[in-house]
N, CA, C and O atoms as a printed pandas DataFrame, in Angstrom:
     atom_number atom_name residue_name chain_id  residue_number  x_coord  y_coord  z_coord
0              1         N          UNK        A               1  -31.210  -74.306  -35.734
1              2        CA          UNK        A               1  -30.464  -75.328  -36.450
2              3         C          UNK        A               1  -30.120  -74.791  -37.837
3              4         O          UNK        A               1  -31.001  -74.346  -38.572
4              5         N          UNK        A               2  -28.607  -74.844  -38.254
5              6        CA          UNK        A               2  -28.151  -74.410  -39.387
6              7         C          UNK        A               2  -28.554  -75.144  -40.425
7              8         O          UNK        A               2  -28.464  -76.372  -40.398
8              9         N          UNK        A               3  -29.174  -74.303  -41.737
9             10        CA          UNK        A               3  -29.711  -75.274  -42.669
10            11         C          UNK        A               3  -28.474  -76.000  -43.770
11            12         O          UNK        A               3  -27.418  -75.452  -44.086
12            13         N          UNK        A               4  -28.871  -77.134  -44.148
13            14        CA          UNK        A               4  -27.848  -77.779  -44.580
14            15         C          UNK        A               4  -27.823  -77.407  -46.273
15            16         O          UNK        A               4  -28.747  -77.553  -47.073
16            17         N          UNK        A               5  -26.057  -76.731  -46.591
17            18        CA          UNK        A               5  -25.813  -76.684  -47.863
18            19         C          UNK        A               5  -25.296  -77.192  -48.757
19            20         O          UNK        A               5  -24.090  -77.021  -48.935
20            21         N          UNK        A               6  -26.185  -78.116  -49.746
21            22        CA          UNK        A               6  -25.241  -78.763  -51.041
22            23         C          UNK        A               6  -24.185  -78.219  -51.782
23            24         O          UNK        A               6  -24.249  -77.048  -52.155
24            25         N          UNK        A               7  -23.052  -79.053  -52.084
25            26        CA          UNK        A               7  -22.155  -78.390  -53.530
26            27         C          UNK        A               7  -22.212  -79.502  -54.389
27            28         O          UNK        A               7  -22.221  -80.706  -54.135
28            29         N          UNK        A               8  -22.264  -78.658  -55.847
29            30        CA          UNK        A               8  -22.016  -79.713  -56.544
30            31         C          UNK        A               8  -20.700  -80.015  -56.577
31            32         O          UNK        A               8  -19.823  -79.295  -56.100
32            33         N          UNK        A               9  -20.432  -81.601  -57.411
33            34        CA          UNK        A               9  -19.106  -82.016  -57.732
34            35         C          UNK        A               9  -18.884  -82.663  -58.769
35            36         O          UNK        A               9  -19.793  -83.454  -59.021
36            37         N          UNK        A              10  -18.069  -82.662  -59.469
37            38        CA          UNK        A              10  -18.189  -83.622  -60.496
38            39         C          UNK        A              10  -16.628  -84.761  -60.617
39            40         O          UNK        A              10  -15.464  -84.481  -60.902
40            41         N          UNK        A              11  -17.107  -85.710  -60.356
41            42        CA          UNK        A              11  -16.611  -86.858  -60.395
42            43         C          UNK        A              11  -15.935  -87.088  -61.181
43            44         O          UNK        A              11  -16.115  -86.489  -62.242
44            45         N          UNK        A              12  -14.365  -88.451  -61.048
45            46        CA          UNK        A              12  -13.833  -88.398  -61.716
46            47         C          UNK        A              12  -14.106  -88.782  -63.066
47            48         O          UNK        A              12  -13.573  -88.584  -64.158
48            49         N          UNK        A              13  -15.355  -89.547  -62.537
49            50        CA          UNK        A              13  -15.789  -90.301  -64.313
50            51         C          UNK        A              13  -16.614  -89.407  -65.244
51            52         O          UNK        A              13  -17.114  -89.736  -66.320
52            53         N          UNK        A              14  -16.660  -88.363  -64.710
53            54        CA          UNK        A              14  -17.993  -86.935  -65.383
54            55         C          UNK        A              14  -19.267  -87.141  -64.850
55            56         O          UNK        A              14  -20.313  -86.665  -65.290
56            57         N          UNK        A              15  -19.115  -87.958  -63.771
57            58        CA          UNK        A              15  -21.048  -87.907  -63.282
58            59         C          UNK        A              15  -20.496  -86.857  -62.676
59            60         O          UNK        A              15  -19.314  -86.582  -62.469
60            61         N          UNK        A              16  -22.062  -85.978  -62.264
61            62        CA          UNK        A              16  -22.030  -84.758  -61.662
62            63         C          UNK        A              16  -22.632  -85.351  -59.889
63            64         O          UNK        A              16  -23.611  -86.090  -59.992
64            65         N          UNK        A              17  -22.237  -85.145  -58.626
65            66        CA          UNK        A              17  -23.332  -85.764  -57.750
66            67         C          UNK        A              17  -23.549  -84.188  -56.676
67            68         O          UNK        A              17  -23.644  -83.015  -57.038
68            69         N          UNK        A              18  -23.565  -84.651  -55.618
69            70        CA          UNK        A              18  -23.893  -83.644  -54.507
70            71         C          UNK        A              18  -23.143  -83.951  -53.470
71            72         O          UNK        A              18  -22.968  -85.138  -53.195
72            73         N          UNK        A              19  -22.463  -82.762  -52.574
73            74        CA          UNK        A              19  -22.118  -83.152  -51.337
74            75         C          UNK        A              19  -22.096  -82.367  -50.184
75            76         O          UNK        A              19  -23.037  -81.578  -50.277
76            77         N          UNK        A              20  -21.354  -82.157  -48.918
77            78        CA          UNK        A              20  -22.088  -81.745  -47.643
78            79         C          UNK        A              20  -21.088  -80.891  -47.762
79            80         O          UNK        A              20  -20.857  -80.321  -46.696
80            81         N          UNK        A              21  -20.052  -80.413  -49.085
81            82        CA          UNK        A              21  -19.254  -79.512  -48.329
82            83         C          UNK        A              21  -17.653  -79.735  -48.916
83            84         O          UNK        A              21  -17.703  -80.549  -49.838
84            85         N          UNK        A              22  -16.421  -79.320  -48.695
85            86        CA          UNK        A              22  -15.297  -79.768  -48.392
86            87         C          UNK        A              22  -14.150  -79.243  -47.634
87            88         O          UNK        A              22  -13.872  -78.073  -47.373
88            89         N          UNK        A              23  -13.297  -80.755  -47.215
89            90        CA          UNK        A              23  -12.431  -80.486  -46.318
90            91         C          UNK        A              23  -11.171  -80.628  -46.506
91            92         O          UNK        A              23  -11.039  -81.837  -46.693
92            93         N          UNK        A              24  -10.050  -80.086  -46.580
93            94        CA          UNK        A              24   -8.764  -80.086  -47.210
94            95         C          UNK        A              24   -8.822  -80.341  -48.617
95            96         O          UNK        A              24   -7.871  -81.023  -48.998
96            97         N          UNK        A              25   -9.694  -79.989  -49.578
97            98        CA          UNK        A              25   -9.867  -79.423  -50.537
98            99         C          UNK        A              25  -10.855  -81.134  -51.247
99           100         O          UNK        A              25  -11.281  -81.392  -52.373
100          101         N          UNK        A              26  -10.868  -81.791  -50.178
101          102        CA          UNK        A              26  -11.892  -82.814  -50.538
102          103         C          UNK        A              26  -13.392  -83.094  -50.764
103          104         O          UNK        A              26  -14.035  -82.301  -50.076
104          105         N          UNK        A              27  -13.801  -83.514  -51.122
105          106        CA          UNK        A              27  -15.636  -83.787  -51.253
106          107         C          UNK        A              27  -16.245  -84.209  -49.735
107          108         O          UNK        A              27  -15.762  -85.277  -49.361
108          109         N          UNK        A              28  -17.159  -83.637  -48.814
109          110        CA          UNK        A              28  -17.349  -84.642  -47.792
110          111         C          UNK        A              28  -18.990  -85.214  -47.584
111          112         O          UNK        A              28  -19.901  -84.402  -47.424
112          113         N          UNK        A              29  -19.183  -86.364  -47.602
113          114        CA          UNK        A              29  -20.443  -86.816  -47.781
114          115         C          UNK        A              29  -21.108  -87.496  -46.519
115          116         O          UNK        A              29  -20.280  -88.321  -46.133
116          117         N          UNK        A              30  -22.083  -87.530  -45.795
117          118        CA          UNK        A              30  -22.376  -87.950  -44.355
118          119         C          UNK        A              30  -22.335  -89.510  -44.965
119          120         O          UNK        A              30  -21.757  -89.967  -45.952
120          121         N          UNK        A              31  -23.224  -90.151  -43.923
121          122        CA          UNK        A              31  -23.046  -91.513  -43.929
122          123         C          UNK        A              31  -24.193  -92.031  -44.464
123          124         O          UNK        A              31  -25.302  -91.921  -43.941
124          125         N          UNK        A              32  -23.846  -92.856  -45.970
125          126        CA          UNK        A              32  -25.051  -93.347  -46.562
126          127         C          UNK        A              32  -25.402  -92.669  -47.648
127          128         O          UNK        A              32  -26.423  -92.944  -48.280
128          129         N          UNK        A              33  -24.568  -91.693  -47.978
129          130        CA          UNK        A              33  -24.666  -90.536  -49.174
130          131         C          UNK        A              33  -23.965  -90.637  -50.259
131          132         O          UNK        A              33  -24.236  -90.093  -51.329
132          133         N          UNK        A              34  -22.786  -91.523  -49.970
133          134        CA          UNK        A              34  -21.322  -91.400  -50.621
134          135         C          UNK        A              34  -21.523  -91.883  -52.022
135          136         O          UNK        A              34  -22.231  -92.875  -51.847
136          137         N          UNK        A              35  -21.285  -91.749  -53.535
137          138        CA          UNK        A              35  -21.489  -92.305  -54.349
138          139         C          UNK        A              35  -20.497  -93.177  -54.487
139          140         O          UNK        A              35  -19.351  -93.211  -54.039
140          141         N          UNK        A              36  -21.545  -94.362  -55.654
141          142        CA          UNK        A              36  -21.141  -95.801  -55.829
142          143         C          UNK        A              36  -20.023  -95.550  -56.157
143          144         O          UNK        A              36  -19.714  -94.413  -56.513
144          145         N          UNK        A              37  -18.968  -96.770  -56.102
145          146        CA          UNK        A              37  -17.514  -96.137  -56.513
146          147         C          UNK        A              37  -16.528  -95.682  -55.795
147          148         O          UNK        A              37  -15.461  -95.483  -56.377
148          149         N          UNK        A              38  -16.605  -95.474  -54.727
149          150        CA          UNK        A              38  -16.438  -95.044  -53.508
150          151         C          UNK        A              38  -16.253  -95.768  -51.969
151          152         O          UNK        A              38  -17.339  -95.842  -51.394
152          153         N          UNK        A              39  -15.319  -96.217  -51.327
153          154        CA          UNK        A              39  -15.650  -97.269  -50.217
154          155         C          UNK        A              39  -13.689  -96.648  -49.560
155          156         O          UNK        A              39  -12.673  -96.115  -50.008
156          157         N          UNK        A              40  -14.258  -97.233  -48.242
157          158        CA          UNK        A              40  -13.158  -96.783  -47.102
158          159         C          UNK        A              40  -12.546  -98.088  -47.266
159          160         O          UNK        A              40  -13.072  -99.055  -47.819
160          161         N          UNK        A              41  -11.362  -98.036  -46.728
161          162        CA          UNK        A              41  -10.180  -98.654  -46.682
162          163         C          UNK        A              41  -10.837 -100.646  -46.355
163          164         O          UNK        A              41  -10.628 -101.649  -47.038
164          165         N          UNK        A              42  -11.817 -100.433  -44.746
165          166        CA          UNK        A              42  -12.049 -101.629  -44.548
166          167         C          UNK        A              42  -12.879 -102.474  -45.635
167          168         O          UNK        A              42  -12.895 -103.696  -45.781
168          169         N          UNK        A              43  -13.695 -101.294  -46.494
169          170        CA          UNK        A              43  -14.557 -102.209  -47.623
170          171         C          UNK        A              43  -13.795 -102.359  -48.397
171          172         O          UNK        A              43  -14.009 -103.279  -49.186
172          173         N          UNK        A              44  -12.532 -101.542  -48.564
173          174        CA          UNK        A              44  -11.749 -102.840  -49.946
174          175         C          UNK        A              44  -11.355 -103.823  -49.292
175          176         O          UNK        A              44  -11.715 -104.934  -49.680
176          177         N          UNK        A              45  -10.669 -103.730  -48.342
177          178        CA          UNK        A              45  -10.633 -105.442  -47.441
178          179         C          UNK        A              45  -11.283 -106.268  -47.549
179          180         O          UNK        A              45  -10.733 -107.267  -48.013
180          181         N          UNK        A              46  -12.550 -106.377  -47.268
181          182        CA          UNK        A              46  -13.655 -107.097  -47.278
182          183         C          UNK        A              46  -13.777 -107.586  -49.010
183          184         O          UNK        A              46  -14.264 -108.627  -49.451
184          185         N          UNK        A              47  -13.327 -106.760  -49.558
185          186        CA          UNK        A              47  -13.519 -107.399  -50.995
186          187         C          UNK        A              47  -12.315 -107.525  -51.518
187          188         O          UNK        A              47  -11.978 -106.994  -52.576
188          189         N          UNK        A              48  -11.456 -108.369  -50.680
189          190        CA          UNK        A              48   -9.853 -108.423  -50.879
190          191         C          UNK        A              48   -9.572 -107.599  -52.373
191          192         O          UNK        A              48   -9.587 -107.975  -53.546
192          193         N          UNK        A              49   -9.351 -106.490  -51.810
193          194        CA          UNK        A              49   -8.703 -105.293  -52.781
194          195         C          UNK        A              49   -7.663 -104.486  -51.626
195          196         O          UNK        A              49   -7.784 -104.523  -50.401
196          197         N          UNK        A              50   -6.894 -103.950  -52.214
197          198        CA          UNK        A              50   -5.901 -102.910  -51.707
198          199         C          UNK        A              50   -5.487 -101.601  -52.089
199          200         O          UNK        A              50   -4.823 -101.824  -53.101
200          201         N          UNK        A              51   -5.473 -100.185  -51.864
201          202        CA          UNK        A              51   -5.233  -99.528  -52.058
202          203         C          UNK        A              51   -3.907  -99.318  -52.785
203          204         O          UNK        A              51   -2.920  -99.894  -52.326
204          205         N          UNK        A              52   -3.778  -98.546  -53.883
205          206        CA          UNK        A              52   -2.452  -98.509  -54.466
206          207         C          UNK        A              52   -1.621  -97.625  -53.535
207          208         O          UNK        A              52   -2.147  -96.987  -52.624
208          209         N          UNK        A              53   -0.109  -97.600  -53.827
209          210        CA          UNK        A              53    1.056  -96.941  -53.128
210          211         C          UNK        A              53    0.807  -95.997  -53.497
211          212         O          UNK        A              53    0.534  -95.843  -54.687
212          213         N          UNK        A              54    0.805  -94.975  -52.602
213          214        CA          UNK        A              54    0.206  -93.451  -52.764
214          215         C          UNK        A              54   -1.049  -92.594  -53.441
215          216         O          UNK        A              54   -1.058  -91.439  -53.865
216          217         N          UNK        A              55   -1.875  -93.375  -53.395
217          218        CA          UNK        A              55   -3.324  -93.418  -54.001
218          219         C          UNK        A              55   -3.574  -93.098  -52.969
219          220         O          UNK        A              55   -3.521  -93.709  -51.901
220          221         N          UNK        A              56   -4.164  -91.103  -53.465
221          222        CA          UNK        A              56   -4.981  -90.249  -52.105
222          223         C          UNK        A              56   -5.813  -90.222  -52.242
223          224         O          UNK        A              56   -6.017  -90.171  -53.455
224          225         N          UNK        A              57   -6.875  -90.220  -51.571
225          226        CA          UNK        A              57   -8.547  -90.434  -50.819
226          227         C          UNK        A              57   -9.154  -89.555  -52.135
227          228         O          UNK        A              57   -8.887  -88.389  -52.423
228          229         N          UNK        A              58   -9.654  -90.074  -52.524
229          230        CA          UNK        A              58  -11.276  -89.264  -53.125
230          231         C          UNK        A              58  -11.831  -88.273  -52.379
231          232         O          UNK        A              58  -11.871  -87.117  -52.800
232          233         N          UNK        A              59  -12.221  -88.559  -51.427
233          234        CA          UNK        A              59  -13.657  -88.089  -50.772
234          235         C          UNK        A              59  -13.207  -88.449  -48.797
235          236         O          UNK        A              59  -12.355  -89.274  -48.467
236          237         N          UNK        A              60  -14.026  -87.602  -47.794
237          238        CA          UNK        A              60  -14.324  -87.807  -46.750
238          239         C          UNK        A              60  -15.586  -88.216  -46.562
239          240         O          UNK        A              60  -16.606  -87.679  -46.994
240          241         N          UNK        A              61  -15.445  -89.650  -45.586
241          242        CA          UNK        A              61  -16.725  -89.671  -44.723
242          243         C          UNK        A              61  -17.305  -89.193  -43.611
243          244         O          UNK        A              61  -17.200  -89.921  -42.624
244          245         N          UNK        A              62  -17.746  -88.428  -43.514
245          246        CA          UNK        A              62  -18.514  -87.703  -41.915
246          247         C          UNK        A              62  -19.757  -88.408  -41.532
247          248         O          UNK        A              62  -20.656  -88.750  -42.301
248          249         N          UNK        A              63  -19.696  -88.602  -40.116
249          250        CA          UNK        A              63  -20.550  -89.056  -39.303
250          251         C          UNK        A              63  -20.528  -89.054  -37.911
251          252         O          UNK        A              63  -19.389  -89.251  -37.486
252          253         N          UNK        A              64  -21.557  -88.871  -36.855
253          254        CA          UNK        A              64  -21.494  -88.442  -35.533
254          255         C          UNK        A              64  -21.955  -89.972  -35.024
255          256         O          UNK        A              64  -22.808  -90.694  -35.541
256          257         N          UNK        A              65  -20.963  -90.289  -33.622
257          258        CA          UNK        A              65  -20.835  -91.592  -33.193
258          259         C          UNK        A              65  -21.521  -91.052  -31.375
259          260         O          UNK        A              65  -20.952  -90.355  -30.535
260          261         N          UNK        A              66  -22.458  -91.503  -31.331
261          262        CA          UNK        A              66  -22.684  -91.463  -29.928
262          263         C          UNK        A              66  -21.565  -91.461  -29.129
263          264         O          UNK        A              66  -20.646  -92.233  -29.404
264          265         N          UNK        A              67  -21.457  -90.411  -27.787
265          266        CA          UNK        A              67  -20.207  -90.840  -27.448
266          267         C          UNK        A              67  -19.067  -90.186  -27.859
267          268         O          UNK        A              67  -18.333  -89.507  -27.141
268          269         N          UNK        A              68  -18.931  -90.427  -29.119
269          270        CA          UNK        A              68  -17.211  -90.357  -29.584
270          271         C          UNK        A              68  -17.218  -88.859  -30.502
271          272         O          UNK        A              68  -16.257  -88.092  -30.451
272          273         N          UNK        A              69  -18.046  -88.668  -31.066
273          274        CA          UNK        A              69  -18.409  -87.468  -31.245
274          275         C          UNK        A              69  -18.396  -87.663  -32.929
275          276         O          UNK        A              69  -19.113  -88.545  -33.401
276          277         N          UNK        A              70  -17.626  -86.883  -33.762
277          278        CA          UNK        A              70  -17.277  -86.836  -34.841
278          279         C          UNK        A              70  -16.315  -87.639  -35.902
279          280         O          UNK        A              70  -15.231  -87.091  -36.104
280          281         N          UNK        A              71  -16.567  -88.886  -36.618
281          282        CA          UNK        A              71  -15.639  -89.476  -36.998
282          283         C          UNK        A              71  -15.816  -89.574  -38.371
283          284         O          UNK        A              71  -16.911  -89.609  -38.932
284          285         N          UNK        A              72  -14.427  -89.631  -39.053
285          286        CA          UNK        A              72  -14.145  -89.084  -40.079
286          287         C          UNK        A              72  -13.160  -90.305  -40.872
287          288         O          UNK        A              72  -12.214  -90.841  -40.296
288          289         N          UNK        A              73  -13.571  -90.627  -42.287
289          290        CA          UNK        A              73  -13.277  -92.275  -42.432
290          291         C          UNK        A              73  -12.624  -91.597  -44.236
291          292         O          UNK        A              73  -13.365  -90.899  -44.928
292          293         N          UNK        A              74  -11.357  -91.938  -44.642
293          294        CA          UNK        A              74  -11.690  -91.676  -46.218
294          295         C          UNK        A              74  -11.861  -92.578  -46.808
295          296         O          UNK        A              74  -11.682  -93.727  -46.402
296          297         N          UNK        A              75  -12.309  -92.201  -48.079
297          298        CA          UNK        A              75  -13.046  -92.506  -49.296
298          299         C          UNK        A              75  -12.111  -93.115  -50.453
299          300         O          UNK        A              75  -11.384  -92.159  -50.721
300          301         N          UNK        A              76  -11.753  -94.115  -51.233
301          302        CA          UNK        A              76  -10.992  -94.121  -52.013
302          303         C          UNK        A              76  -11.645  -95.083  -53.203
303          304         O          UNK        A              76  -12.280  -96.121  -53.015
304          305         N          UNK        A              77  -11.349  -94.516  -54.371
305          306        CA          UNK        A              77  -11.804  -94.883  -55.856
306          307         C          UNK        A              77  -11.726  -96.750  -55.885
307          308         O          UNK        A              77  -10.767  -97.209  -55.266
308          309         N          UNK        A              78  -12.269  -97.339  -56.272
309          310        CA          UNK        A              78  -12.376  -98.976  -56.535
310          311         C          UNK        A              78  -12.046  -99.242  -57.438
311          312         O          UNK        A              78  -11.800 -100.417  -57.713
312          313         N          UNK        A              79  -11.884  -98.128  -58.389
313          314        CA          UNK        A              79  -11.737  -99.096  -59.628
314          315         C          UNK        A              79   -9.882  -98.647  -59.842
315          316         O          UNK        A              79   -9.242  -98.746  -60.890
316          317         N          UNK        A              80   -9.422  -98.204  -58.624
317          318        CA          UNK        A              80   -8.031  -97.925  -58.932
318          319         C          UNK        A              80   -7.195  -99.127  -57.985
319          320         O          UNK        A              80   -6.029  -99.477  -58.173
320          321         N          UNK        A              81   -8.135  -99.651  -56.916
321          322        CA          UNK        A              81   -7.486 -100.597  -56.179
322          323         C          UNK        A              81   -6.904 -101.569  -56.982
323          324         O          UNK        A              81   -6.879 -101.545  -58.213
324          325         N          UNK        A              82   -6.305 -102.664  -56.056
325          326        CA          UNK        A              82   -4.990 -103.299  -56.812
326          327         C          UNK        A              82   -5.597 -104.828  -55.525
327          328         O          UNK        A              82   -5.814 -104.775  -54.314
328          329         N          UNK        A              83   -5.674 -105.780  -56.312
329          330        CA          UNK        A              83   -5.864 -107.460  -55.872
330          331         C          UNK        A              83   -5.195 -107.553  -54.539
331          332         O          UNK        A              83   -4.014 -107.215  -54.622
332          333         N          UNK        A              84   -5.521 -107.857  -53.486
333          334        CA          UNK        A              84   -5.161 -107.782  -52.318
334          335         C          UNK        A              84   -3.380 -109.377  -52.412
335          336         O          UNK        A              84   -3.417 -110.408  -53.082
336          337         N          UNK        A              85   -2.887 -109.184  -52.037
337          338        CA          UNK        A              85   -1.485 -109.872  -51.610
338          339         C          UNK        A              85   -2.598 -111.105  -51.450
339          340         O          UNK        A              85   -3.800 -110.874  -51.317
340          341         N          UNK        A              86   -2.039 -112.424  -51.481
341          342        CA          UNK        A              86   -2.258 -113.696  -50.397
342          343         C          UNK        A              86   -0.894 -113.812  -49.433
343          344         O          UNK        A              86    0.260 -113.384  -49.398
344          345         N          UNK        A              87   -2.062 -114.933  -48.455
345          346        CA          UNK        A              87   -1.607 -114.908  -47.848
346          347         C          UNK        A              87   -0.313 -116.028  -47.891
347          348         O          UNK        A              87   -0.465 -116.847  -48.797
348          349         N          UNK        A              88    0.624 -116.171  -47.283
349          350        CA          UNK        A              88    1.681 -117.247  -47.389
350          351         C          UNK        A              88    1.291 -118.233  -46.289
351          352         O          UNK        A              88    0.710 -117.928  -45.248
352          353         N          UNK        A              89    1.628 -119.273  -46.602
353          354        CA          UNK        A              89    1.908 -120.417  -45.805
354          355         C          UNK        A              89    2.175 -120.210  -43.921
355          356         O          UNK        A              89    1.827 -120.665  -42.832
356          357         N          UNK        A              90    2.798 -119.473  -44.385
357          358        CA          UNK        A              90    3.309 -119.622  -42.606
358          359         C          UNK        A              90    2.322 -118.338  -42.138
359          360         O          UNK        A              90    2.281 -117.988  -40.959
C-alpha cells in the first residue's frame, strides 16, 4: 500500500492547510478533510446561496463510493457565493 503524501497549500485567506495532492492544477482533499470555507455546490443550496457566474472551484473533493468507484465533487469558496434567487409565485 502506497504511503500517503501531504502538500502544503496556502489558502486564499493566508491560512496555510494540507492536502492529498493536485488535480488540474487544483487542491484535492478526501472526504472530511476539506477546510472550513469550502462546500460543494449542494451545500450552498442547502444554505440558499449560489455560486457566482463563472466562479471556478477552489478545491476537489475525492472519495471512493462502494460500487461506483471514484467520485469527484468541487469545492467552491462561501464567502464569494451570491443569495440564492426566490422563488416566484407560479
Amino acid at each position: 500500500m502506497p504511503r500517503t503524501v501531504l502538500h502544503d497549500v496556502q489558502l486564499w485567506d493566508g491560512r496555510w492547510t494540507w492536502c492529498y495532492g493536485f488535480r488540474d492544477g487544483l487542491p484535492v482533499w478526501r472526504w472530511g478533510t476539506a477546510p472550513a470555507g469550502l462546500v460543494t455546490k449542494s451545500q450552498l443550496w442547502e444554505q440558499r446561496l449560489r455560486r457566482r457566474r463563472g466562479q471556478d472551484p477552489s478545491g476537489l473533493l475525492v472519495w471512493r463510493k462502494r460500487g461506483c468507484g471514484e467520485q469527484v465533487a468541487e469545492l467552491f469558496r462561501i464567502d464569494l457565493a451570491l443569495p440564492a434567487r426566490r422563488m416566484s409565485a407560479r
